[in-house]
Steps between C-alpha positions, in 0.01 A plus 500: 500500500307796670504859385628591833821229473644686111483827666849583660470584900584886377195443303300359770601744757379792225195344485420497870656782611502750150850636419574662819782528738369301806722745716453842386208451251621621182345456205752384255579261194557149546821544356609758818379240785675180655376252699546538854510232787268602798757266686795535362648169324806516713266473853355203333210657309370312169435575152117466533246754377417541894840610558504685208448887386621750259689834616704705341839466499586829774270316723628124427858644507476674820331258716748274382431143774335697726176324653336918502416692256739758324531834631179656366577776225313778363438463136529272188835378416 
């Protein structure tokens, strides 16, 4: 098995993208981020990496299903 295949897709999305919110681009632990669905699972988006981010979870929480982006706040959470 790969390297790439143990890691968990929270790990593999750190590794790409560093342990940022995709939304508002905080800087925080992996512990503070969630994995977000760039299409929401509910509009028939997928689990995959490419479908896949991190954001924190003001941004995740207020975008909620929405195919846009959160309302863009000033700040880290």
């Amino acid at each position: 098995m790969s390297s790439k295949k143990q890691l968990s897709k929270k790990d593999q999305l750190i590794a790409l993208y560093e342990s940022c919110c995709w939304w508002c681009g905080c800087c925080l632990p992996p512990k503070k981020l969630t994995r977000e669905h760039l299409i929401p699972r509910s509009r028939g988006g997928s689990n995959s990496l490419e479908n896949l981010r991190l954001a924190c979870f003001q941004c995740n929480n207020s975008r909620g299903n929405s195919l846009y982006p959160p309302r863009w706040r000033k700040g880290c959470p």
